[in-house]
Residue, then its C-alpha position, 0 to 999 in steps of 0.5 A: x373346858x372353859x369357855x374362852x378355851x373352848x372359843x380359842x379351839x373353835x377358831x383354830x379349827x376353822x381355820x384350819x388350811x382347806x377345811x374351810x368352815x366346820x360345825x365344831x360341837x363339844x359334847x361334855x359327858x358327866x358320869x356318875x357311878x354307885x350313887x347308893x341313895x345319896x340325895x342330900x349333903x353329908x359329909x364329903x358327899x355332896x348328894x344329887x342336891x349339889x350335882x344337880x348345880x353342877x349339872x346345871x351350870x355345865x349345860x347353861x356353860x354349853x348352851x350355845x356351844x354343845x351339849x351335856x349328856x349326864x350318865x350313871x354307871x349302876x349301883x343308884x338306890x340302894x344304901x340310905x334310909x332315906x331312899x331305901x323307904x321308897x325301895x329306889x322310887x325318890x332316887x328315880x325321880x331325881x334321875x328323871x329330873x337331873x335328865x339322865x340319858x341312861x344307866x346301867x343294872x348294877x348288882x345292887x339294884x338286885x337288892x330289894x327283890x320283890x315289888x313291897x316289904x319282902x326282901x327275898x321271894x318267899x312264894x310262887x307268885x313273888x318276882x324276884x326282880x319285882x322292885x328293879x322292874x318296878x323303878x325301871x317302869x318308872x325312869x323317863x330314860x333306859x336301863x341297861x345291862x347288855x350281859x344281864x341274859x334270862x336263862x330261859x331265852x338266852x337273850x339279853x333279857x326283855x323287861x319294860x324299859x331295860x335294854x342292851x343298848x340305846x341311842x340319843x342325839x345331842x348337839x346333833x351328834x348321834x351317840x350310842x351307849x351300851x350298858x354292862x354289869x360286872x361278870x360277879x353281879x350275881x355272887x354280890x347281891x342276893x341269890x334269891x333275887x336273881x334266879x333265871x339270870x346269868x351274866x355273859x362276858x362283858x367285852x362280847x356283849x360291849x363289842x356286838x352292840x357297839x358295832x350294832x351302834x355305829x352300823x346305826x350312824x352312832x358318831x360316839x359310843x359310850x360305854x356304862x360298866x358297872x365294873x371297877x378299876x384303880x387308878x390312884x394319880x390324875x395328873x396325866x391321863x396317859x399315865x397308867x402308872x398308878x392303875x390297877x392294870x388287872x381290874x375289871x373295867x381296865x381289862x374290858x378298855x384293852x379287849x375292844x377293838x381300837x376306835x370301836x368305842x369312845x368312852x367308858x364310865x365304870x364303877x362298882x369299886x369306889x375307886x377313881x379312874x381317869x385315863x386313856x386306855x387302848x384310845x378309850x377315854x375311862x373314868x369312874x368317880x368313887x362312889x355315894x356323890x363324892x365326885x362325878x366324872x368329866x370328859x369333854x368330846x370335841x367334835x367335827x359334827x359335819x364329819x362325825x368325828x372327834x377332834x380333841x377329848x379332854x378326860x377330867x380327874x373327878x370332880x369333886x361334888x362340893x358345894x360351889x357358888x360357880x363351875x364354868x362360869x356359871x351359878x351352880x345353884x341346885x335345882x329346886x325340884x332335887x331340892x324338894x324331892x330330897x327334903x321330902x325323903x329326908x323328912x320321912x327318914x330323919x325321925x328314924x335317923x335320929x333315934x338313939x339306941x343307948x349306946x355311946x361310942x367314946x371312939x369312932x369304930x372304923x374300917x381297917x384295910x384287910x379282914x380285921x378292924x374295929x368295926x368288923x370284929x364288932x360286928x361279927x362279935x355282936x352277930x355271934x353273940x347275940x345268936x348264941x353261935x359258936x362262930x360268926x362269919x361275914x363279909x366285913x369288905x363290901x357287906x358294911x357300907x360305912x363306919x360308926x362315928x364317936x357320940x351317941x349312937x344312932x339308928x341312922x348311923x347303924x343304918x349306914x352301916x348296914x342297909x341291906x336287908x339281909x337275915x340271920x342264918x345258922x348252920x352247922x359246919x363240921x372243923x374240916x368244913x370250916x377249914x375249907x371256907x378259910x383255905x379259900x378266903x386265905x388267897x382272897x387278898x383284899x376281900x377276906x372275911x371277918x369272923x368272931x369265935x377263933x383265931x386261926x393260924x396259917x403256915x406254908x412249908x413246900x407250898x403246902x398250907x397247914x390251918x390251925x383254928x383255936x376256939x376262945x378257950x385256946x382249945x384246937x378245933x378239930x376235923x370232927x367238931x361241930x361248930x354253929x356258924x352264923x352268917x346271912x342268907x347272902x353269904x347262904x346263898x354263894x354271895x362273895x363265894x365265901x361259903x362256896x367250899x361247903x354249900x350242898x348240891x341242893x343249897x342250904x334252906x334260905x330262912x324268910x322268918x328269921x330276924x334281919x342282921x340289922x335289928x339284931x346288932x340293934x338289939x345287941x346294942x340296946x342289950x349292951x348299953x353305956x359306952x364302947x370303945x375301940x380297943x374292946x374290939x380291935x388288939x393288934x397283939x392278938x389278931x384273930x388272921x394269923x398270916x406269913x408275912x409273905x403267903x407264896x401264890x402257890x400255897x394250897x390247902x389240902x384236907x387229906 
C-alpha cells in the first residue's frame, strides 16, 4: 500500500460515524521461503543483497505509520557454495541483520547432519542435528517446528532457541507466529540426519499453539509452513481458480477453524501462491530470492482487530532504485557479508573441468530430460553399474547452462553431499520400485540402463524392463543398481518396496555423487551436447497415454 492510499484509509476510518478517534496501525508482513543460500545477484535471483533494499525501503515507508515483520518459511541455507562452505553460518548472519522475527525447520536444514565435515553421523558420539542446532544457537531470532517431536519425549522437540511458537510486538500489535515442517520433511532430506524425530500432523500442531497465542493476547497469528502449494494467476486473491486445491499448505488454510489465524507463509515447493483461503491470507514466493511475499494488515490497534488485508501477488526481487517511495539501496552490512563468502567461493566456482557444453542441458517436466538422463548415465557409468536410479525432481537443484563448464555450475546442480551406493536388486525387485514410481505423477525417478514398458489391461499393470542390448530383464537377474544414501535410506520412498527390515548398510567411505559426475566430466573431456542424452523417439518411460488411477502392479 502506498503511502497516500495508506493516508486516505487512515482517514476514512477515523471518521468513520461514532467510532470516534481510532489508533490505525498497518503492519506489513514480507515473507520469504527456500532461500537455499542465495546471498548475491545471479540471475532472476535477486540474493538477500537486493532484499535487504526491499526491506529497507518498506520499513523507512512505515516508519511512522506501522511496522515491518520480515519471516522466512525454512529451507535458508542449503544449496550454494558460497553458503554451504560455512554449512548455513553466513546465511544466519544475514538473517541476523536483515532483523527477521523468526523461521520455520525446513527439511533441508537437516542437510549438513553433523556439526564439521561429516555429512551423515558416522560414531556414537556424532549429533545427527549438530549443524541445525549449531546455526540455531547462532540466530538472534527463534527457529520453529511445531510438529518436529523427539521420539524419546513425545514432545515438540526442546533445542536452544528452537521452539513451537513465539510471539513479538510490533507497532504495538502483539503478533504470534507458529512454525510447521511439511508432513514428508524426513522422506526428503538425509535419514541419518534425522533419527529420534517424527513429524506430527501440520494442522493439530498449527491449531494447539495458535489457541495457545491468542489465549496469550496475540492480536495476529502467523503461520510459517514450510509446506507447498500451486496457484499459477495473481490478479485476484479470491480467485482460486488457478490453485492446486490439493497441496499441502491450501489443505493445512481449510482445516483451521475460520478466524484462528491470519496469515500463512509456505514454501518448500517453489511455487507461488497469494490468496485467501478459508479467511486466511496464503502466500509463498517460489524459491532462491526470486521474489518475496507481501501482505499488509490494517489494524484497529485500540480494538486488536484487522480492518483491511492487502495480500500482493510476489514481488519480484529485482534490483529497483525505489519500492514505496523510498531508495531500496542495499544494506551495506548484507553487502559485505555476501561479498566475503562470495570471495571465499569464487576460485572454486571458477574452476573449469575440461568440458564444453555446445548446448544448455535442462530439466524437462517429467522423469526424462537432458540433464536427468546425464546424470543417471554419467552416475551409472562411471561406477560400472548396471542401473542408475535418482531423484531427477528435486535431487538436481539446477540446470548446466551452454559454455565452458564450471565446478560452480556443477555445484548447483547438485549441492548435497550425498555418496554413491550400490546394491543388488533381483528383476522383480526392480519391477516393484518402478510400480511404485509409475503412479508418482510429477516426481517419477530418472534411471539409466533400460527402457521400461507399462501396459494397463483390466486395470492390471504389466512392466517390461529391456536392458541396453534389447535383452528383457527377468524376475531372477540380478542387477547392481547405483543410487545415494539418500534414496538408501527411504528419501522420496523411491526404494520404499525393497528396503530390508533392517535397512541397507549406509556407506560413509564411498565417493560424493558430486565428485563423481566431476570426475565423469574431466574423464569425458571436449564438448557435450543435448541430443547425446535426450531422444524423444527412444524414451527410456514408456507410458499409456492415459494411466487409469486404478492400474496396479502385482508380482504373482
Amino acid at each position: 500500500m502506498r503511502k497516500p492510499l495508506l493516508i486516505a484509509v487512515v482517514l476514512l476510518l477515523a471518521a468513520c460515524a461514532g467510532q470516534g478517534e481510532r489508533d490505525i496501525v498497518v503492519v506489513s508482513v514480507v515473507g520469504t521461503n527456500d532461500v537455499h543460500g542465495e546471498l548475491t545477484p545471479r540471475d532472476d535471483r535477486g540474493g538477500l543483497v537486493t532484499l535487504s533494499g526491499y526491506v529497507s525501503a518498506l520499513r523507512a515507508a512505515r516508519a511512522d505509520d506501522g511496522a515491518v515483520l520480515l519471516v522466512d518459511a525454512g529451507d535458508m541455507w542449503q544449496g550454494t557454495l558460497a553458503s554451504n562452505l560455512s554449512e548455513g553460518r553466513t546465511v544466519v548472519e544475514a538473517y541476523n541483520a536483515l532483523g527477521y522475527a523468526a523461521a520455520a525447520v525446513g527439511n533441508h536444514e537437516f542437510d549438513f547432519g553433523p556439526l564439521g565435515t561429516k555429512a551423515i553421523p558416522e560414531s556414537v558420539g556424532d549429533d545427527p542435528q549438530g549443524a541445525l542446532r549449531q546455526r540455531a544457537t547462532e540466530a538472534d531470532f527463534p527457529l520453529l517446528a511445531a510438529n518436529l517431536v523427539d521420539e524419546k519425549t513425545g514432545r515438540t522437540v526442546a533445542w536452544e532457541n528452537v521452539r513451537a511458537s513465539t510471539m513479538v510486538t510490533l507497532g504495538g500489535i502483539d503478533i504470534g507466529i507458529v512454525g510447521v515442517v511439511t508432513a514428508d520433511a524426513l522422506q526428503t532430506t538425509i535419514a541419518a540426519n534425522t533419527a529420534g524425530l517424527r513429524v506430527a500432523p501440520l494442522a493439530e500442531a498449527v491449531v494447539s499453539e495458535a489457541n495457545r497465542l491468542r489465549a496469550d493476547g496475540a492480536e495476529l497469528v502467523i503461520v510459517l509452513a514450510h509446506a507447498g502449494g500451486r496457484c499459477t494467476a495473481f490478479e485476484d486473491p479470491q480467485d482460486l481458480s488457478s490453485c492446486n486445491p490439493n497441496s499441502e499448505v491450501i489443505r493445512l488454510a481449510r482445516a483451521i477453524p475460520e478466524g484462528l489465524v491470519d496469515h500463512i507463509v509456505g514454501g518448500h515447493v517453489h511455487q507461488g501462491v497469494a490468496h485467501e483461503i478459508n479467511g486466511i491470507a496464503v502466500t509463498a514466493s517460489y524459491s532462491s530470492t526470486r521474489a518475496f511475499s507481501r501482505v499488509d494488515f490494517v489494524l484497529d490497534a485500540d480494538a486488536g482487530t484487522i480492518v483491511e488485508k492487502r495480500i500482493m501477488p510476489p514481488q519480484p526481487n529485482r534490483p529497483v532504485a525505489f519500492y514505496e517511495g523510498e531508495p531500496a539501496e542495499p544494506m551495506s552490512k548484507i553487502v559485505a557479508l555476501a561479498e566475503r563468502a562470495r570471495e571465499l567461493a569464487a576460485r572454486q566456482q571458477a574452476e573449469k573441468i575440461g568440458v564444453y557444453l555446445d548446448t544448455p542441458m535442462t530439466l524437462r517436466p517429467g522423469p526424462e530430460s537432458e540433464l536427468g538422463n546425464l546424470m543417471t548415465d554419467a552416475v551409472r557409468e562411471y561406477t560400472g553399474a548396471d542401473i542408475a536410479i535418482h531423484n531427477v525432481r528435486g535431487g538436481i537443484r539446477a540446470e548446466l547452462p551452454a559454455g565452458e563448464l564450471t565446478y560452480g555450475s556443477v555445484y548447483r546442480m547438485f549441492p548435497f553431499d550425498n555418496r554413491i551406493a550400490i546394491i543388488e536388486l533381483s528383476g522383480a525387485e526392480l519391477r516393484s520400485v518402478i510400480a511404485e514410481q509409475v503412479h508418482n505423477v510429477g516426481r517419477r525417478a530418472g534411471f539409466s540402463g533400460m527402457r521400461v514398458f507399462i501396459e494397463c489391461n483390466d486395470d492390471t499393470m504389466s512392466i517390461r524392463m529391456l536392458d541396453p542390448d534389447g535383452r528383457e530383464i527377468g524376475h531372477d537377474d540380478r542387477q547392481r543398481v547405483v543410487v545415494n544414501d539418500f534414496l538408501l535410506m527411504g528419501g522420496d520412498d523411491v526404494l520404499q518396496p525393497v528396503i530390508p527390515p533392517e535397512g541397507f548398510a549406509i556407506p560413509t567411505d564411498t565417493e560424493l555423487v558430486r565428485d563423481v559426475l566431476l570426475q565423469w566430466f574431466d574423464g569425458r573431456g571436449g564438448s557435450l551436447d543435448a541430443s547425446m542424452f535426450y531422444d524423444e523417439t527412444r524414451p527410456r518411460w514408456n507410458l499409456p497415454a492415459e494411466l487409469p488411477a486404478a492400474c496396479a502392479y502385482s508380482s504373482m
